[in-house]
C-alpha positions in Angstrom: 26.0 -77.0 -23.0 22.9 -76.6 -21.5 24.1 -74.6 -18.2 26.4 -72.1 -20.6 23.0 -71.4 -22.3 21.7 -70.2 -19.1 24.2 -68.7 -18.0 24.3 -66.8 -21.2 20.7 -66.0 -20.5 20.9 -65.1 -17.3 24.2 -62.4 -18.4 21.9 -60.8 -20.9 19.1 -60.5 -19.1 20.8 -58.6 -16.1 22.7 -57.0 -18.6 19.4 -55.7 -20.0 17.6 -54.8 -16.8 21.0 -52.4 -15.6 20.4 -50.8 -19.1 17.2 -49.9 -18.4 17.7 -49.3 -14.9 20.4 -47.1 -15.4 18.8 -45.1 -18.3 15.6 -44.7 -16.1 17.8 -43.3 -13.3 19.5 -40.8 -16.2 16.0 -39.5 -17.4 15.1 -39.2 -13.8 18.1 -37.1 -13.0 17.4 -35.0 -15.7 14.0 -34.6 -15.4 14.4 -34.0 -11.6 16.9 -31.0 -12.6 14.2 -29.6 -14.4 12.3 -28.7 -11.4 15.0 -28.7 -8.5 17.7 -26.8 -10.3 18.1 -22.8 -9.7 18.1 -21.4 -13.7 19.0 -17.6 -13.9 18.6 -16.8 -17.4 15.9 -15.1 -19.4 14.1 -16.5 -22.5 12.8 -14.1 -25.1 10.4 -15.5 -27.5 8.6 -12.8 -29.1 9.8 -10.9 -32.0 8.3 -7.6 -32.7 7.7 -7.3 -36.2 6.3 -3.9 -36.3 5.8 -0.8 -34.4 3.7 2.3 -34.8 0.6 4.5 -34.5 0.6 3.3 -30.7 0.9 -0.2 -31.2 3.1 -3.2 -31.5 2.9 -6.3 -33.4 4.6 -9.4 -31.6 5.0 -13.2 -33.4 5.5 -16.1 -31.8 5.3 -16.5 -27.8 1.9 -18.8 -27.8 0.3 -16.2 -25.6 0.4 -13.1 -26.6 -3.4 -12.8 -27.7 -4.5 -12.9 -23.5 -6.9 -10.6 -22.6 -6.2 -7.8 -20.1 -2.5 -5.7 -19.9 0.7 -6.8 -19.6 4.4 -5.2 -19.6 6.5 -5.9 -23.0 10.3 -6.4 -21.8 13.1 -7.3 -23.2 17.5 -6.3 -22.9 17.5 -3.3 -22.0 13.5 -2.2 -22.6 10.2 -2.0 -20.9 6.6 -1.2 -22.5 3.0 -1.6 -21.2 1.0 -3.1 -23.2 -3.1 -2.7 -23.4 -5.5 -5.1 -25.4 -4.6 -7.0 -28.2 -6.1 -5.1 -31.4 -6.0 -7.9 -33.7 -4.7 -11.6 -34.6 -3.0 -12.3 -37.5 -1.6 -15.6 -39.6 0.8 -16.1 -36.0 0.9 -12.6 -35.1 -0.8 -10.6 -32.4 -1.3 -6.5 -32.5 -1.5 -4.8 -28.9 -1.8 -1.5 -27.9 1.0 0.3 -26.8 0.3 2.3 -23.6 3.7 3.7 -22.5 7.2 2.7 -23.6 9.1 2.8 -20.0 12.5 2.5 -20.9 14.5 1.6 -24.4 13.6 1.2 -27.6 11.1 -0.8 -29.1 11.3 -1.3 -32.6 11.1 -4.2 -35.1 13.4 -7.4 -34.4 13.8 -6.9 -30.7 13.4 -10.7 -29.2 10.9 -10.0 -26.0 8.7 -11.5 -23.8 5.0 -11.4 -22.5 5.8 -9.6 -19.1 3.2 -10.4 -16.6 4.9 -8.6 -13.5 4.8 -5.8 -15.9 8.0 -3.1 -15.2 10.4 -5.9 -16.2 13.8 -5.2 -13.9 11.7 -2.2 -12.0 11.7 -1.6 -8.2 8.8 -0.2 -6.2 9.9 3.3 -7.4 8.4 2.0 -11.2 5.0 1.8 -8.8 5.6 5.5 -7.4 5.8 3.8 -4.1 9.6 4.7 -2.0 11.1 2.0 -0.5 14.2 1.0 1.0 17.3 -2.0 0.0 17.7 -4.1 3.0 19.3 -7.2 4.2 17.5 -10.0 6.3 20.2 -12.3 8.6 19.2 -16.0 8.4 21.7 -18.9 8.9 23.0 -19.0 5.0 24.1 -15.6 4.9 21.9 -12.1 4.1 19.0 -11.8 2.0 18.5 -9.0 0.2 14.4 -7.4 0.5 12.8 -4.1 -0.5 11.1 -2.6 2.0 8.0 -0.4 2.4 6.4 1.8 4.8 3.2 1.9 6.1 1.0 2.8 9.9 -0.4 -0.8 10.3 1.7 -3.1 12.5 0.5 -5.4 10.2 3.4 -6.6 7.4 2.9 -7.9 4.4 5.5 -10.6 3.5 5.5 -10.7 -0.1 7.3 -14.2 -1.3 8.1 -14.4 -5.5 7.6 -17.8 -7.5 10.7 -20.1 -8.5 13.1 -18.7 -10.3 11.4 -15.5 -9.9 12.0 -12.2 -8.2 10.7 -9.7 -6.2 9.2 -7.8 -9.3 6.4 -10.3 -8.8 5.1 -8.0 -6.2 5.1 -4.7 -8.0 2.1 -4.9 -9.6 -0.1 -5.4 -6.1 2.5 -3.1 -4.2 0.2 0.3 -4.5 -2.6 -1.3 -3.1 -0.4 -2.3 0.2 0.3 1.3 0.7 -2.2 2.8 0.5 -3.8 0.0 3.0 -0.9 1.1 5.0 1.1 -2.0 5.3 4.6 -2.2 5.5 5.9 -4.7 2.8 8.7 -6.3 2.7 9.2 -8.3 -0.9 11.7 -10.7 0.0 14.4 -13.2 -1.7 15.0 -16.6 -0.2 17.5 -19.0 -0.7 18.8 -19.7 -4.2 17.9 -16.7 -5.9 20.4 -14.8 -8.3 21.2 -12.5 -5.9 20.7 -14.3 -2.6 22.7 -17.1 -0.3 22.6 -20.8 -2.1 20.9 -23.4 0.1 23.7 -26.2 1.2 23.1 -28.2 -1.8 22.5 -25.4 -4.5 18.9 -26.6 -5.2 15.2 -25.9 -4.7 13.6 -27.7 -1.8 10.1 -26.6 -3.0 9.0 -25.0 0.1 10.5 -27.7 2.3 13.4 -25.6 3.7 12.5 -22.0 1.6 10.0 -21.8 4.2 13.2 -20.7 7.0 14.0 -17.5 5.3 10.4 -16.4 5.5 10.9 -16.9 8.8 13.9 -15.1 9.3 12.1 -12.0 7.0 9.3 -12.5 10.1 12.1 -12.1 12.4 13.4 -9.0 10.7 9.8 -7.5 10.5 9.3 -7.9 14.3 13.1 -6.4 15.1 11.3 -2.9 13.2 7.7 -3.3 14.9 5.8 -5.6 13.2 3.0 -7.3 15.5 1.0 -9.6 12.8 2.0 -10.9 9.3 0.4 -11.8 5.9 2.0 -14.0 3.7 1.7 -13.3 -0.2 3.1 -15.7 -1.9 3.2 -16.2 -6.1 3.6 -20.0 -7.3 6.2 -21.4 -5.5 6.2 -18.8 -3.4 2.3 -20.0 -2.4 3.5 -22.8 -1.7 6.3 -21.7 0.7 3.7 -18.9 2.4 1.4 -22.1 3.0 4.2 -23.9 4.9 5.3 -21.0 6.8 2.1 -21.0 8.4 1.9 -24.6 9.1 5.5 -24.7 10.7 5.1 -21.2 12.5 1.8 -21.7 14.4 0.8 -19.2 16.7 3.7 -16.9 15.4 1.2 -14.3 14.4 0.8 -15.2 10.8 -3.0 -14.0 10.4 -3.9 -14.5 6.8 -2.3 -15.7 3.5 -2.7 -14.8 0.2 -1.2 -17.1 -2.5 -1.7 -16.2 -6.4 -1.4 -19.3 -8.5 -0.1 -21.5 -5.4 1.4 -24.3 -5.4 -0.1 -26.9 -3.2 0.6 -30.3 -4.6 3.7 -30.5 -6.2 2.9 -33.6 -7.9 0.3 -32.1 -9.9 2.6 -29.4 -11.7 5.3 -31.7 -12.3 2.9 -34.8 -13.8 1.8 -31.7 -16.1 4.9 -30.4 -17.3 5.7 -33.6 -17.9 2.8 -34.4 -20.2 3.1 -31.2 -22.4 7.2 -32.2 -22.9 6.1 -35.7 -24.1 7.3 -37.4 -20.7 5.8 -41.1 -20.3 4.0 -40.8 -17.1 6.2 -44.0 -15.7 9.4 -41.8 -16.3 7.4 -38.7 -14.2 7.3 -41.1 -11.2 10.7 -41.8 -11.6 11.5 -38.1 -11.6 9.4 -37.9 -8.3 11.8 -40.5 -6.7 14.4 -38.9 -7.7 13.6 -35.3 -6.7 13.1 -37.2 -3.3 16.8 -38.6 -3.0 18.6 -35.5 -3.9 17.0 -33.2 -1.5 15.5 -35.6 1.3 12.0 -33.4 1.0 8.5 -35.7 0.9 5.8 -34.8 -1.6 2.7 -36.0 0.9 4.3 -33.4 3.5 4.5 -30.9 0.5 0.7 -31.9 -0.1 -1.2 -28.9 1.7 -4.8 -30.2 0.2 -4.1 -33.1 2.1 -3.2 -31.2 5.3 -5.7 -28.4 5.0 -6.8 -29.3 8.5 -3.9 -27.4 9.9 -4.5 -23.8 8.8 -6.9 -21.7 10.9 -6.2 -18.6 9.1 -8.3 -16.7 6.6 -7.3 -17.7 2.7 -7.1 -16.0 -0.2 -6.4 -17.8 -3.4 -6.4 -16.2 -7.2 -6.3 -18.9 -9.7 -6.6 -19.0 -13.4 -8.2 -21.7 -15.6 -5.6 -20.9 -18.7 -2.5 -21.9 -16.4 -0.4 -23.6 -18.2 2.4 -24.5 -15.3 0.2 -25.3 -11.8 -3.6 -27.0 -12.7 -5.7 -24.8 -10.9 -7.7 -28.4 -9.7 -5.7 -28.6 -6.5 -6.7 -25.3 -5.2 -10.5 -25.7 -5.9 -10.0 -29.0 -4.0 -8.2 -26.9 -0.5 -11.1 -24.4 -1.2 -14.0 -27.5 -0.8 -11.8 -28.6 2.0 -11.7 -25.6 4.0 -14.8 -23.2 2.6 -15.0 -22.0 6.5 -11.0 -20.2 5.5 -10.8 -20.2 2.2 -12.0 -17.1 -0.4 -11.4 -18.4 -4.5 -11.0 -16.1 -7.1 -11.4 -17.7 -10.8 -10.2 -16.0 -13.4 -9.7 -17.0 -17.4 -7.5 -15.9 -19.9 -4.3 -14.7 -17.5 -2.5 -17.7 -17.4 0.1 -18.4 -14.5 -0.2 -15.5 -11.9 -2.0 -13.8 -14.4 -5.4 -13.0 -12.9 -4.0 -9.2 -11.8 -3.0 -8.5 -15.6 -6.7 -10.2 -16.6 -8.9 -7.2 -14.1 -6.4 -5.5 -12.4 -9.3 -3.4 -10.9 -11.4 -6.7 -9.8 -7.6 -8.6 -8.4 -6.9 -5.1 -6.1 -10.4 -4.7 -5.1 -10.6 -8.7 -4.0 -7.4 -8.1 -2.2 -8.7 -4.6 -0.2 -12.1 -6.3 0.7 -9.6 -9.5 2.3 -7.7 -7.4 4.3 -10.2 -4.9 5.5 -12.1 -7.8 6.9 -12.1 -8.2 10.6 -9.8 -11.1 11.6 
């Protein structure tokens, strides 16, 4: 009687622990998807709720009160927007500066645009450029590219799930500094070649098609390279130089970078509610499905590497990468590394916060002597 008891014991109490393994795996997996998984699709949640007299009054959105200018887009329509005029009981009224393209009237679902010209190309910045394709392994890339007299190109690399667009708003400045830029796709994008396994590798394998964007540059007279990077794309301009020493990569500059991955995800994970255990969990699992390692992902922790002059925009109302990790790579390497703290732009928002201040921080950088 005695051993059946146990036994039943012993059944339930396996039983039990697969349960909970097994749901701890699920969440994990999902979780994991949250940050790995390519999403194409756009989210608008503002609704304009009335328009006139050069302005626009938005609800909802959480941020639509930020200081500074920003684009208004949504199907089919672009504005610029200026200052917000006034806050209301959960509205926000901005000046309108320009409507660019469709019509903006009340009831059209829209979001806070921080790249600004919504689906624009380098022609929306009056600067000409040209559609090309960069040959890597997975297939062709598609890039825009710009002219300039420096030798000098400007490797302009997008956030995930991004675009180029990301690099319209500093694209003027380029020229006119006469660099060649070429704003570039890598793999997974909407319009680009899938990696093998159809996910994000965070930098860990994204960091190739910069490389083959390098090679591309070279093939049409490039001599040196500077990495701009957006977010992810931070990241994946950071890795690029560490795998590609001495490949003539002579200064980054990374807006919003990430360079911990650990510390985005733990705080995604606390603003959806996500036990902290279960974020670990997600960690592990982001691990197995794509074989990449967070320490080697860690460029705080491997700051020694770089030997190249830094520039680094951050802003202390990010709500997607904590702006702590880049402060630390600053104290790390202050011999390399030039901050720029800004409040009030949220993610890759310092441009939209001083656009004047951002361009004139990125002009004294790359007039410096090298």
């Amino acid at each position: 009687m005695r051993t059946k008891w146990r036994r039943r014991v012993l059944l339930g109490t396996t039983g039990t622990v697969v349960v909970v393994a097994l749901a701890l795996g699920a969440a994990g997996y999902y979780y994991s998807g949250l940050v790995i998984d390519p999403v194409h699709t756009s989210n608008y949640p503002i609704e304009v709720t009335a328009v006139g007299d050069g302005q626009v009054t938005l609800k909802g959105g959480g941020d639509t009160d930020a200081p500074g200018t920003y684009g208004l887009t949504w199907a089919g329509g672009n504005a610029v927007l200026g200052e917000a005029i006034s806050v209301g009981a959960g509205t926000v009224t901005r000046e309108v500066e320009k409507v660019r393209s469709g019509d903006l009237r009340p009831g059209v679902s829209a979001y806070l645009d921080r790249w600004m010209w919504g689906a624009g190309t380098p022609e929306s910045v009056g600067v000409p450029y040209e559609e090309v394709g960069v040959e890597s392994p997975l297939g062709v890339f598609p890039a825009w590219r710009t002219e300039g007299t420096s030798d000098t190109w400007v490797i302009a690399v997008h956030g995930r799930n991004g675009g180029r667009g990301e690099a319209l708003r500093i694209l003027p400045t380029l020229h006119d500094l006469g660099h060649p830029v070429l704003a570039i796709t890598y793999r997974n994008d909407e319009s680009a070649p899938a990696s093998p396994d159809g996910r994000f590798h965070l930098g860990d394998t994204e960091w190739e098609d910069v490389r083959a964007a390098m090679d591309y540059a070279r093939s049409h007279g490039a001599k040196k390279f500077v990495l701009y990077g957006w977010s992810m794309g931070g990241g994946i301009s950071a890795m690029t130089a560490r795998r590609l020493p001495g490949a003539g990569v002579t200064a980054l500059i990374l807006d919003s970078p990430v360079l911990d991955w650990r510390s985005p995800i733990a705080l995604g994970a606390r603003q959806m509610g996500v036990p902290g255990f279960l974020t670990t969990v997600g960690q592990w699992v982001i691990m197995a499905r794509t074989g990449l390692s967070f320490d080697d992902l860690d460029h705080v922790e491997h700051a020694a590497e770089f030997d190249l002059p830094i520039l680094i925009f951050v802003d202390h109302d990010d709500a997607t990468v904590p702006v702590d990790r880049a402060q630390a790579f600053a104290r790390a390497r202050p011999d390399l590394t030039t901050l720029v703290e800004t409040k009030g732009g949220g993610h890759t928002g310092s441009w939209n916060v001083d656009p004047d201040a951002y361009e004139r921080a990125v002009r004294d950088f790359l007039r410096s002597p090298r």
